[in-house]
C-alpha positions in Angstrom: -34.9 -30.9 -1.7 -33.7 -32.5 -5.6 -36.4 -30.4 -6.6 -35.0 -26.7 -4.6 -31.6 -27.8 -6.1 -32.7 -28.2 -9.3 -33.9 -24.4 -9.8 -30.6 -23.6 -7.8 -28.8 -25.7 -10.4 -31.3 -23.8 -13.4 -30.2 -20.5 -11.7 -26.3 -21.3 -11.1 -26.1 -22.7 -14.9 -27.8 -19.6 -16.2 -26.2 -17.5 -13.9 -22.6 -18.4 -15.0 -23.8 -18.0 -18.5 -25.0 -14.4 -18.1 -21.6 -13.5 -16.0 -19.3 -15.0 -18.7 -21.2 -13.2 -21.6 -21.2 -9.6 -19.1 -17.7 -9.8 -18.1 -16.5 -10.3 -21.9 -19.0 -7.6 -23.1 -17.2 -5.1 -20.0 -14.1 -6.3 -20.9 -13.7 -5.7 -24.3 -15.3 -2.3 -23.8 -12.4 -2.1 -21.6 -9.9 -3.1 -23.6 -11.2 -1.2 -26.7 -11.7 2.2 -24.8 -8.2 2.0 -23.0 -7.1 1.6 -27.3 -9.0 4.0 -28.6 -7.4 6.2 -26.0 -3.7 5.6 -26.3 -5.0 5.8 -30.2 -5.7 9.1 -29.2 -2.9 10.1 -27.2 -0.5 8.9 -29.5 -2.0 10.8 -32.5 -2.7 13.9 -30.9 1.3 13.9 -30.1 2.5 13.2 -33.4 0.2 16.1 -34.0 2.0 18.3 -31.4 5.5 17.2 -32.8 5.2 17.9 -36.0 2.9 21.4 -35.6 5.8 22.5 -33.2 8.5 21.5 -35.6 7.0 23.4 -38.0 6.6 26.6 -35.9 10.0 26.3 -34.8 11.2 26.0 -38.7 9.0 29.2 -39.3 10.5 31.4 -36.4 13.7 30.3 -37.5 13.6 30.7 -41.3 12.0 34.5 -40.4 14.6 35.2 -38.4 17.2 33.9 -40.3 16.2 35.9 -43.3 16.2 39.1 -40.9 19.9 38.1 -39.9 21.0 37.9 -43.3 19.4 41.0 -45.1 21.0 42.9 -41.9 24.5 41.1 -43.0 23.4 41.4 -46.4 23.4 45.1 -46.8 26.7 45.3 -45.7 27.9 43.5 -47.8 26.3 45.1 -50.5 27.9 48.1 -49.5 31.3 47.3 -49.4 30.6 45.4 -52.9 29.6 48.8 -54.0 32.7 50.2 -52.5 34.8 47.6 -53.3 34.1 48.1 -57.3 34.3 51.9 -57.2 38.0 51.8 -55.8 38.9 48.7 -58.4 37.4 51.1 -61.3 39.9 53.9 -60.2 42.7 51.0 -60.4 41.8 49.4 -63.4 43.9 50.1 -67.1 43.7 53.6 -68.5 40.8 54.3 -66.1 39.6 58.1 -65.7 38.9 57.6 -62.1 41.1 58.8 -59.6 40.6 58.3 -55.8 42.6 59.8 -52.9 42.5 59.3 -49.7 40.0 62.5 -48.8 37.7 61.3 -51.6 37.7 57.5 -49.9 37.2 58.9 -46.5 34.0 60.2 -47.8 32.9 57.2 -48.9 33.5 55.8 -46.4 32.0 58.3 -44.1 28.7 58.7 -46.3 28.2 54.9 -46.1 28.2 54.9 -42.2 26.3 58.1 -42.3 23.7 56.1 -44.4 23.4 53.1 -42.4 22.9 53.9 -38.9 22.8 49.8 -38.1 26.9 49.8 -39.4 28.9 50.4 -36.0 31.7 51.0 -38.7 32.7 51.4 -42.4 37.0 50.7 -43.1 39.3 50.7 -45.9 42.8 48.9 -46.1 45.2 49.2 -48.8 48.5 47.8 -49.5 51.8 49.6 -48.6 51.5 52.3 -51.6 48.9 50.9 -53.2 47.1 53.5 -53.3 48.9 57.1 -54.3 52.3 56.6 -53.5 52.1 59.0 -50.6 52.1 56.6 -47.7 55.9 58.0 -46.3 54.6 61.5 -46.5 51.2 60.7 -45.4 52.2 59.1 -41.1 51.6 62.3 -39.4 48.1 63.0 -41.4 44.9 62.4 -39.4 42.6 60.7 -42.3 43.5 57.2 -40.5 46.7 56.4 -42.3 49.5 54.1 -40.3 51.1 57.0 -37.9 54.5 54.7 -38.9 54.1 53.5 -42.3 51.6 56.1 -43.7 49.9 53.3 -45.2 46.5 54.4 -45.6 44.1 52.3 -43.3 40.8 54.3 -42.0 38.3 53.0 -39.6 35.1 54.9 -39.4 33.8 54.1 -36.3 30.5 55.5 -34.6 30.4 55.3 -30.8 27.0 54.6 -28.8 26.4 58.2 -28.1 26.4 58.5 -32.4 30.0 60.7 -32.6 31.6 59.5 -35.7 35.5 59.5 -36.0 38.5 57.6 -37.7 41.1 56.1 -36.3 44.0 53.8 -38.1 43.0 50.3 -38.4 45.5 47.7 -36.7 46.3 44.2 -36.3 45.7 43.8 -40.3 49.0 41.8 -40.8 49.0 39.9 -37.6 49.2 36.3 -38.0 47.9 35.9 -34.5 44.9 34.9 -33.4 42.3 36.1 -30.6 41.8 34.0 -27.5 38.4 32.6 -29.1 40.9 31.3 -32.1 40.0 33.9 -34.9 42.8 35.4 -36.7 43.8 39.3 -35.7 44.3 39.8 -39.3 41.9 37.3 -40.7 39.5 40.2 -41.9 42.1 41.4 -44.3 44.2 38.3 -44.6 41.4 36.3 -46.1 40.0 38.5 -49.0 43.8 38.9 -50.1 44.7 35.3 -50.3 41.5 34.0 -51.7 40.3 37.4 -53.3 36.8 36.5 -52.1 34.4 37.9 -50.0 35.0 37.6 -46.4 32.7 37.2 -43.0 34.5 37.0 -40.0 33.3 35.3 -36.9 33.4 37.4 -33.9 36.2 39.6 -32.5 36.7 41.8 -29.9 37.9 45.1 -30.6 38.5 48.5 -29.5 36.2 51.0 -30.7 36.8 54.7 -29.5 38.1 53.3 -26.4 35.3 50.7 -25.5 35.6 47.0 -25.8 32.8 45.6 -28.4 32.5 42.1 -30.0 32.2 42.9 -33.6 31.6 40.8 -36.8 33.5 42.5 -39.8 32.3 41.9 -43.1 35.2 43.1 -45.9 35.4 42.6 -49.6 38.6 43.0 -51.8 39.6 45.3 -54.0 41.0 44.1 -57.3 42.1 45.3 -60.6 43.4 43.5 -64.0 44.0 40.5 -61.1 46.2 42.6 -58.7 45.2 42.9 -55.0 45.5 46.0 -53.7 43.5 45.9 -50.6 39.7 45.5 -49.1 36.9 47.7 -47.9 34.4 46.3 -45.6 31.7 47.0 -42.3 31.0 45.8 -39.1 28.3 45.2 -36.9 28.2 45.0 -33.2 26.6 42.1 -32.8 24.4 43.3 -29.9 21.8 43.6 -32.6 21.8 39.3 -32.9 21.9 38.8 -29.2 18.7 40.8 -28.9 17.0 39.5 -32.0 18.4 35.7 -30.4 16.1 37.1 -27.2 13.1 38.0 -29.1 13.0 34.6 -30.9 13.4 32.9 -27.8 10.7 35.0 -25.7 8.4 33.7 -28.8 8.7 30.3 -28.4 6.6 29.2 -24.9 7.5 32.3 -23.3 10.9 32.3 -23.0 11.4 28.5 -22.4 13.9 28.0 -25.0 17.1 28.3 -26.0 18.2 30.4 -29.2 21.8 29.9 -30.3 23.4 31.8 -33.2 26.7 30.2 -34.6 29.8 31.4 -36.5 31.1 28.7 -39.6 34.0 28.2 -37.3 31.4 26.5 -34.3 31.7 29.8 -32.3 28.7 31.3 -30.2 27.0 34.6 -32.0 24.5 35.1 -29.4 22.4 32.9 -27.2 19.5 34.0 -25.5 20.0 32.6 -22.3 23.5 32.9 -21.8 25.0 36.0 -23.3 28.5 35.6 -21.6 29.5 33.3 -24.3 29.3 35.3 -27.6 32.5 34.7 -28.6 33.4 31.4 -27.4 33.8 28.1 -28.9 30.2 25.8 -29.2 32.0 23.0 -27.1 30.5 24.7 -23.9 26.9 24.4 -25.1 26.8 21.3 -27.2 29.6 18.8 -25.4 28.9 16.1 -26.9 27.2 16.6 -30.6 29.4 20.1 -31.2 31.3 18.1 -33.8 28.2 16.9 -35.8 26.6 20.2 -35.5 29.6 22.2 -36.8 29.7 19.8 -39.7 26.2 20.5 -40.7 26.9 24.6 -40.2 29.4 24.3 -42.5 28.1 22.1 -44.8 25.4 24.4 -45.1 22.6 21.7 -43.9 19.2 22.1 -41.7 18.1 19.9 -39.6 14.7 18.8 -37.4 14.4 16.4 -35.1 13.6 15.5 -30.9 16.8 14.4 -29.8 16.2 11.0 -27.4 18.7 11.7 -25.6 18.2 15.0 -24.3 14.3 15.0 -24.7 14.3 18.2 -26.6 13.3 19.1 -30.1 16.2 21.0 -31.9 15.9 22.7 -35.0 19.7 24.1 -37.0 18.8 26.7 -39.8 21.6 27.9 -42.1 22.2 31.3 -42.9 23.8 31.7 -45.8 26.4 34.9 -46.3 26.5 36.6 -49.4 29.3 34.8 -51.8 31.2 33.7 -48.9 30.2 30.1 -48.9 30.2 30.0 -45.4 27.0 30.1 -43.5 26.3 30.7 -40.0 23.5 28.7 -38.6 20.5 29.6 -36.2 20.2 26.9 -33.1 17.0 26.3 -31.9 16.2 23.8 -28.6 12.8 23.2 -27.0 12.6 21.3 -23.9 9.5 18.4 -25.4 7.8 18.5 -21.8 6.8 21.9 -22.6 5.8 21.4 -25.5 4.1 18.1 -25.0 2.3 19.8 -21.5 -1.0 20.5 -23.4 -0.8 16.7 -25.0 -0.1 15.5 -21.4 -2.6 17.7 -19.6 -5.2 15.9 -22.1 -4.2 12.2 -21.4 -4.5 13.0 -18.1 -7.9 14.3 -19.0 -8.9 10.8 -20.9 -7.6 8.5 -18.4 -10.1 10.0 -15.9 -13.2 9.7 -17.9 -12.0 5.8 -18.9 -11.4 5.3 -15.4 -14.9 6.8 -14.3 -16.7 5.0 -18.0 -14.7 1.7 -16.6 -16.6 2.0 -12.9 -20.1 3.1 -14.7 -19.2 -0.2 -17.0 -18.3 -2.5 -14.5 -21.5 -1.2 -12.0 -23.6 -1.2 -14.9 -22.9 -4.9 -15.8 -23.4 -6.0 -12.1 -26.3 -4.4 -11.6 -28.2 -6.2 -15.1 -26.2 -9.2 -14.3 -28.0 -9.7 -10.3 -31.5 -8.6 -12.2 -31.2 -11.2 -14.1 -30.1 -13.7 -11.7 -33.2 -12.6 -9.7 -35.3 -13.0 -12.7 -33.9 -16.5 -13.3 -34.5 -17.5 -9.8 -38.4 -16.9 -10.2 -38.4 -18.0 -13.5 -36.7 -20.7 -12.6 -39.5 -21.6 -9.7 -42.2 -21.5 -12.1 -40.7 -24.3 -14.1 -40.0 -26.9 -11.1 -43.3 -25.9 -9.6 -45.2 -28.1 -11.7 -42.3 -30.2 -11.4 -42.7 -30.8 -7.7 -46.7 -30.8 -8.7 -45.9 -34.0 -11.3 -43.6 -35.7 -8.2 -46.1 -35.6 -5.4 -49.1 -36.6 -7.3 -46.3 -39.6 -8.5 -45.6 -40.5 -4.9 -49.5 -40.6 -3.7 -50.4 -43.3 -6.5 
């Protein structure tokens, strides 16, 4: 009986020895395969983060450029406008422009630009010839009660061009959106710079359009004497604001174009608030991100708090020194689903290399606990041998 319990005691003693060394060998494959697998995980989504960041950046910096030369060229124009009319002002100048030769200019600009929904010119009361009294009943877009000389070339959807007096020009009030009426014209002539306005609604040929107008002023020997300018219907943005957004995970996030004063421009998903103030999309950071608009600064980053990556992209406007911006959100899940959709994918072969592991280790470790027991026979058999030839003498 000592002798039965002694290869039980051989086996048990051996035994425990083989489990502890199996159990540690399966656990730290374990441990190190659950780490190399958050390793993983945790790589491959810094990965994702900053690959989309950078996409986003690209879309947005393409886009932004496409915004611009679109702003760009009018204000190019009206530059080139702008200067012709200050020549004819200027000292002892040779150059003299009426109102008919302005109206073509005017006219052969929108002609040439079939993006301009408009080309205008707005001169002080007889700043121009002199002739504004005699000039209210004329139809070349001069005041119908001052005669001051103030035509708005306007093309309608259908593409018929006419001109119409230009109004609102010395109203100091402001739409319901809080742009000036007047700001257009009011701007260039008290800071004789270049001016982009955010957007308005106005009246063109008898249909309601949000516009941005784009006007530079017409100076001579440091005299204002009024501005020339174009504007835009700013359908073009919304749809470009579409596009971008239809290229980023099919349509699953947000493009947001914004004025320098925090207003909306165009937003791809909700096109009823062009025109209104960036409070209703951005309640709580609208302050931070209008200070960075206007401060002319980009920015990249997943916001923790609303789990989305957002991406601001200044667009600078001509010599205006004051930038819109391009708003980019991406909700992370969606961007993080292929990242996720692979964890998923390693936590089922660990789990299934953990039960392989684990079956594996069992399996050796009852072998060899078989093996022991016989092995362990062997040894007390001479034992018991030795005992009984002992007991006989």
């Amino acid at each position: 009986m000592k002798l039965t319990s002694l290869q039980a005691r051989i086996c048990i003693t051996a035994g425990l020895c083989l489990f502890v060394s199996s159990a540690s060998l399966v656990i730290y494959g374990l441990f190190t395969s659950r780490a190399n697998e958050q390793y993983v995980s945790d790589e491959v989504a810094v990965l994702i983060e900053h690959s989309t960041v950078r996409e986003i950046q690209n879309l947005a910096e393409s886009r932004e450029n496409a915004i611009q030369a679109k702003l760009q060229s009018a204000l190019d124009a009206a530059r080139t406008m702008a200067s012709t009319f200050s020549a004819s002002k200027a000292s002892q100048s040779p150059l003299t422009l009426g109102r008919e030769q302005i109206n073509r200019v005017l006219l052969g600009v929108l002609k040439d630009n079939p993006e301009f929904n408009g080309t205008y010119s707005c001169w002080e009361q007889d700043a121009l010839d002199g002739k504004d009294l005699i000039s209210r009943d004329a139809q070349d877009g001069s005041n119908p009660l001052t005669g001051r000389f103030t035509p708005y070339w306007t093309r309608s959807p259908d593409g018929r061009i006419a001109v119409q007096p230009l109004v609102e020009y010395d109203s100091a009030d402001s739409h319901p959106n809080g742009v000036p009426k007047g700001g257009w014209y009011q701007g260039p002539k008290s800071t004789l710079k270049e001016s982009v306005l955010d957007p308005i609604p106005y009246v063109v040929q008898g249909s309601k359009v949000w516009l941005t107008t784009l006007s530079v002023p017409v100076v001579a020997n440091g005299k204002f004497y009024g501005v020339v300018g174009a504007d835009f219907d700013i359908a073009f943005i919304q749809k470009l604001s579409e596009q971008m957004s239809a290229e980023l995970y099919g349509g699953k996030g947000s493009v947001t174009i914004l004025s320098n004063q925090g207003l909306v421009v165009a937003d791809s998903q909700r096109a009823e608030l062009i025109g209104q103030p960036m409070k209703t999309l951005f309640a709580d950071s609208w302050e931070k991100v209008l200070s960075d608009i206007q401060g002319g600064r980009g920015e990249s980053l997943l916001n923790q708090n609303t789990q989305n990556f957002e991406v601001l992209m200044p667009i600078p406007l001509g010599r205006t020194g004051k930038p819109w911006a391009i708003f980019i959100r991406l909700p992370k899940a969606v961007v993080m689903s292929q990242a996720i959709t692979l964890e998923h994918e390693l936590q089922a072969r660990s789990l299934n290399n953990s039960i392989w592991q684990v079956s594996v280790g069992l399996t050796i470790l009852l072998l060899a606990l078989t093996a022991l027991w016989f092995a362990a026979a062997k040894i007390v058999g001479p034992i018991r041998e030795a005992a009984a030839l002992a007991a006989n003498i």
